[in-house]
C-alpha positions, 0 to 999 in steps of 0.5 A: 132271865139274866144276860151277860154279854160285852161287845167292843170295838177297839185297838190291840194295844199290843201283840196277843199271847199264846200259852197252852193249857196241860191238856193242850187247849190255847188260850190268847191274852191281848189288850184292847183299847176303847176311847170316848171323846167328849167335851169337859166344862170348859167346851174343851175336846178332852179323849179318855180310852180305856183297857180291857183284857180279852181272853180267847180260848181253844181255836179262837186263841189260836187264830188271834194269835195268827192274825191280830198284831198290836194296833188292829182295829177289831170288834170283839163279842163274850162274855164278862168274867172277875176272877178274885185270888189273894197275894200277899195277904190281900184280895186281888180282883180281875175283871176280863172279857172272855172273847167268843167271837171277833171280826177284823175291821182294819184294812188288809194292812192292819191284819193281813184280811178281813174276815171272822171267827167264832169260838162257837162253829167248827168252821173258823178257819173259813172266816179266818184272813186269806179265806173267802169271808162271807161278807166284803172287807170293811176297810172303813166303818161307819156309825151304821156298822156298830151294833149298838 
């Protein structure tokens, strides 16, 4: 048994692209940052984020690039994936995470809504910002709202 799954909680470090695939499928691009504060040697707060590149494909992609800007606050569940391609000679690696679910945790300021989507349902539009969600905002999150 094998199981390959990543679940972060972050910032978008800047608006998601949008490109179409030739069969016409969208597929988005964004950044996401996660940050971890600790304390170094010397008892000193020190703050380390890091980036992570999220891709969403079909209708998923299209309602990231809708409704996510640069700065909103989103959970985001996939899959990891490294692609290998060679430049110039040398062998060049790129690790992703494929998104096949998200939610909006900002305020309503921060995206537009609160809401979900899922790559896997047929029924994104109805978790999408403006649509009813089925669960209430979350304006602020706690310790207890991460699932890890």
């Amino acid at each position: 048994m094998s199981v390959n799954k990543a679940i972060l909680v972050g910032r978008l470090g800047k608006d998601p692209e949008t490109r179409y695939t030739s069969s016409g499928q969208a597929v988005c691009n964004f950044s996401l940052a996660t940050d971890e504060t600790y304390k170094d040697r010397a008892g000193e707060r020190q703050k380390r984020t890091e980036w992570h590149r999220i891709v969403a494909w079909g209708k998923l992609a299209e309602i990231a690039q809708q409704y996510l800007r640069k700065g909103s606050l989103i959970f985001v569940e996939g899959r990891i994936q490294t692609r290998q391609w060679e430049k110039d000679g040398q062998k060049r690696y790129s690790t992703d995470i494929v998104a096949n679910d998200f939610r909006f945790l900002g305020s309503r300021g921060d995206n537009a809504g609160s809401g979900a989507a899922s790559a896997g349902t047929g029924d994104a539009d109805a978790h999408a910002p403006g649509a009813a969600p089925e669960e209430p905002p979350a304006s602020e999150v706690s310790d207890e709202d991460i699932p890890f």
